[in-house]
C-alpha positions in Angstrom: -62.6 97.8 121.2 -64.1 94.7 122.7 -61.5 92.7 121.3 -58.4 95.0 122.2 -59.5 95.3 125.4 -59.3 91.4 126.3 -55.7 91.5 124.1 -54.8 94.2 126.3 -55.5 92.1 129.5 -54.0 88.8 128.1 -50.6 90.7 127.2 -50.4 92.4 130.4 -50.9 89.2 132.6 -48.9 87.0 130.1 -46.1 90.4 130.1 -45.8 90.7 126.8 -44.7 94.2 126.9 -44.6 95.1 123.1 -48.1 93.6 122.4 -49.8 95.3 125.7 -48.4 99.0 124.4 -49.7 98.5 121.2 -53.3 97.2 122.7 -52.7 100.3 124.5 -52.0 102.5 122.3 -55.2 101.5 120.2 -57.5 102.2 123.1 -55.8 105.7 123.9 -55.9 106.4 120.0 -59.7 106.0 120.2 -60.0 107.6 123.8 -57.9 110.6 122.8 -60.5 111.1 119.8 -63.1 110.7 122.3 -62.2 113.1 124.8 -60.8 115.5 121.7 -64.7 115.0 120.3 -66.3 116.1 123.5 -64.5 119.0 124.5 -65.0 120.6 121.3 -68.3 119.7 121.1 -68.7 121.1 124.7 -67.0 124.3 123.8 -69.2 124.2 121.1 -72.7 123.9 123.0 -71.3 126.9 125.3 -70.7 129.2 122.5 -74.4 128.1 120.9 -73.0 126.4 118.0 -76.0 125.1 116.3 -73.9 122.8 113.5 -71.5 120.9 116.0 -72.1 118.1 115.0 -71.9 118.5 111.4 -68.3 120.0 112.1 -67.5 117.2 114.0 -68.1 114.8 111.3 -66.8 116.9 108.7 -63.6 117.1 110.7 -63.7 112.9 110.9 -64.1 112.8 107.4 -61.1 115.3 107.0 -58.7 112.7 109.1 -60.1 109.7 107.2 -59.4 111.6 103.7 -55.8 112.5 105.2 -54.6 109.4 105.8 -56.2 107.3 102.5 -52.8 108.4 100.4 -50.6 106.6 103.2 -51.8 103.0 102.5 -48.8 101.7 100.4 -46.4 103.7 102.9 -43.9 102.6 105.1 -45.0 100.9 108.0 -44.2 103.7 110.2 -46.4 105.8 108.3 -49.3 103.1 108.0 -48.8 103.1 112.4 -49.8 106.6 112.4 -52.3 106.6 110.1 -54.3 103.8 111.8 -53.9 105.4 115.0 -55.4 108.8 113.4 -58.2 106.8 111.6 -58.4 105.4 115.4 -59.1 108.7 116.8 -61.2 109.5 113.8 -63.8 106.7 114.8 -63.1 107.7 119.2 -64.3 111.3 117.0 -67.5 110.1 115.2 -68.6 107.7 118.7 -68.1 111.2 120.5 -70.2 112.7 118.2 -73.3 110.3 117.7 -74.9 110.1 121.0 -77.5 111.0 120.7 -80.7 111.3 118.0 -83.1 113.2 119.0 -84.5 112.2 123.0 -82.9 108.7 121.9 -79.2 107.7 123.4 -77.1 105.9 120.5 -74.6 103.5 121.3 -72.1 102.4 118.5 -70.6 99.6 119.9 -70.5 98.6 123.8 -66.7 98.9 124.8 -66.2 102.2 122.3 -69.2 103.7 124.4 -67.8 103.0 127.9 -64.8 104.4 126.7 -67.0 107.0 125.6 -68.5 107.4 128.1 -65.2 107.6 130.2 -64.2 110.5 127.9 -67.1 111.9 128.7 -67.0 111.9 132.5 -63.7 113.2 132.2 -64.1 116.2 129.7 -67.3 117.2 132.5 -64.8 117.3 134.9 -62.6 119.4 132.9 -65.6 122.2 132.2 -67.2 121.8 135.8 -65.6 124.6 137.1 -65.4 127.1 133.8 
């Protein structure tokens, strides 16, 4: 994410339009993942799911599994796919926060976006 962030930023203030919505599109891909990831692990903690997490990852694995036959696809196809496997890994950083009292970050960027998704799905529940 580090590196598509700083693409991102060069494309826009060089305006090339193409390359900044596909930067783009590869941080919403992970963010959409992100924010999916929480709010079903929030609705999960409400309703006093004990294996969340182990349904979160199972569903990541199910995206990941989905997507493996598309690799000699079109290119279309192959778009898609990396923008599910995208969401898949905005999923698992969603989902791996924490072990134990410990806080995990993945990465640095992927967390703040994480972290962002986070913030935002709080907001969401706050008044449920």
């Amino acid at each position: 994410m580090t590196g598509d962030t700083v693409r991102l930023t060069e494309h826009l203030l060089t305006a090339q339009i193409e390359r900044t919505g596909i930067a783009a599109a590869v941080i919403g891909a992970v963010l959409f993942g992100s924010i999916a990831g929480r709010g079903l692990i929030e609705v999960g903690l409400r309703k006093r799911v004990r294996s969340i997490a182990s349904a979160m990852l199972l569903i990541e694995s199910a995206l990941i599994a989905a997507v493996i036959p598309t690799a000699k696809i079109t290119t279309d196809v192959r778009a898609f796919a990396s923008m599910t496997l995208l969401a898949a890994m905005g999923l698992q950083t969603a989902t791996l926060t924490r072990i134990g009292s410990l806080t995990v970050h993945m990465t640095f960027v992927t967390s703040m976006l994480n972290k962002l998704a986070q913030t935002r799905v709080a907001g969401m529940f706050s008044h449920i």
